[in-house]
N, C-alpha and C positions, 0 to 999 in steps of 0.2 A: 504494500500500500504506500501511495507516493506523501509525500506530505500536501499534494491540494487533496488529494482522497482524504485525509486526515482534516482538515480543514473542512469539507464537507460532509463529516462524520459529525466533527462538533457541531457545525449549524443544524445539520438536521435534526441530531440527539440532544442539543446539549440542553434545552429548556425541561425536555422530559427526562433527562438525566439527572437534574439539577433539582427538581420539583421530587421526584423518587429520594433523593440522598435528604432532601428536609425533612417530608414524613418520616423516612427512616431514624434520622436522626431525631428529632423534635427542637432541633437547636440552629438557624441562621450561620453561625460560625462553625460550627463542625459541619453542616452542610456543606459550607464553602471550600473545607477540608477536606473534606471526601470526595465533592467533587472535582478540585483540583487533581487529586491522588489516583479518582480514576483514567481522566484523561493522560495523567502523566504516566502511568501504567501503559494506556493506549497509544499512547507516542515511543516509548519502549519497545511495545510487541507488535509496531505496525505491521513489520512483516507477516507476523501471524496471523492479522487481525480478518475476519471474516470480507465478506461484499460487505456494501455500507448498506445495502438493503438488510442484511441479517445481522447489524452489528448491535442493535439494539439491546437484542438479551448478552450478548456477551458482554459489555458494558454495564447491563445493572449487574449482572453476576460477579467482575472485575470490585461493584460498588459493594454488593454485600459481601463479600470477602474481605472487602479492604474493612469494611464498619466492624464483622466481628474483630480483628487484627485488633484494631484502635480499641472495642470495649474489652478486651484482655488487657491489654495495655492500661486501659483505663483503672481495672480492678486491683491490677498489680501497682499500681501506684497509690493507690487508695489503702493499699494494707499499708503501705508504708507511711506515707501521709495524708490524711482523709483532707478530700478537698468536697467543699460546693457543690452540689447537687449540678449536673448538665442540662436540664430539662426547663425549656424554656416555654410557655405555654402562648399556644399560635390564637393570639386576638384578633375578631373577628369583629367589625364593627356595623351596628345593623342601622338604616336607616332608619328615619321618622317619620317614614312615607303612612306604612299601615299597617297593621294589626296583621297581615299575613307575611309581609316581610319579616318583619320581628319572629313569627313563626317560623318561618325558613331557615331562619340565621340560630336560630336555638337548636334547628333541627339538626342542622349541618354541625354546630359546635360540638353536639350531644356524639354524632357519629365520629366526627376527629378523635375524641376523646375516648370512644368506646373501643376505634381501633388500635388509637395510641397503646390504651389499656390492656389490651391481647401480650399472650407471652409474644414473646421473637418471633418463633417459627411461624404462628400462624401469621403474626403482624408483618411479615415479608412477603407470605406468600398473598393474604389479601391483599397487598400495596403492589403487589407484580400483575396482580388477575385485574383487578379492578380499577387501577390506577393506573397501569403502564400496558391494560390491555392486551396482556401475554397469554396465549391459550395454555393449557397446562403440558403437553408436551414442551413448547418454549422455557417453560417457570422448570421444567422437569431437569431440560439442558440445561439450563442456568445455575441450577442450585446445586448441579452433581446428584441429584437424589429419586427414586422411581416414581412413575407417574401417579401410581397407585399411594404413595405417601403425599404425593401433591394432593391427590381428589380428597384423603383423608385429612390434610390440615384446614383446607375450606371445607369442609362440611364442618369438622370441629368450629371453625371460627365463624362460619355460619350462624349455628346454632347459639355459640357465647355471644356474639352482636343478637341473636333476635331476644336473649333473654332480655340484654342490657338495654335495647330500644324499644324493648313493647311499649312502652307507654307513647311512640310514636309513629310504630305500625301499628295499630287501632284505629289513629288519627287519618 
């Protein structure tokens, strides 16, 4: 891969690559670190790197590799010296329009929150299905792990979001 392929790898990825590493992270600054560290990973192995049409899953997979990496990192320094909590909480501001917006924007906060709130595994693989529109063979290649463990962490995280949201599927 040439560096303009590289260059039209970030344009085309980089907003949904970048928008992936914040959910994943829940922090603007380690977003910006992970996804620097993907792309520089992908500048690395251009040779290797996929068509730019397929680079997509190999690039969040590059992202979630690199995030667990950093939360090891992260815990290993925390035994040593506890620092600050990472978790920065994504504010949403609702207009003054109407009573249904206001609705929306609670609903939308409620679901961030309920995904944020998933362990890991499910919290990736619903941020790869549903957010970065990955079918599960894709999230399958991606994560290194069988397709059959993908259908099994969405249906798990399925199930824990419709506990966590009935009071908004009713509505």
């Amino acid at each position: 891969m040439t560096n303009k392929d590289l260059e039209q790898l970030i344009t085309k990825y980089g907003k949904d690559i970048y928008s992936f590493c914040i959910h994943l992270t829940g922090n603007c600054d380690l977003a910006d670190e992970l996804y620097q560290e993907t792309f520089l990973v992908a500048t690395r192995r251009r040779r290797a790197l996929p068509a730019i049409d397929e680079a997509k899953g190999y690039l969040l997979s590059v992202a979630v590799h690199i995030w667990t990496n950093m939360k090891r990192k992260f815990a290993r320094r925390s035994l040593i010296a506890p620092v600050s909590s990472y978790e920065e909480t994504m504010e949403m501001t609702a207009p003054d329009d109407t009573q249904a917006t206001v609705l929306k924007t609670e609903c939308c906060q409620s679901v961030q929150q309920a995904v944020s709130a998933l362990p890991e595994k499910l919290r990736i693989v619903v941020l790869l299905h549903y957010m970065e529109e990955l079918n599960i063979k894709q999230i399958s290649v991606a994560l290194h792990i069988p397709e059959g463990t993908v259908k099994s962490r969405l249906s798990n995280a399925r199930k824990i979001l419709a506990e966590e949201l009935e009071e908004w599927i009713d509505e």
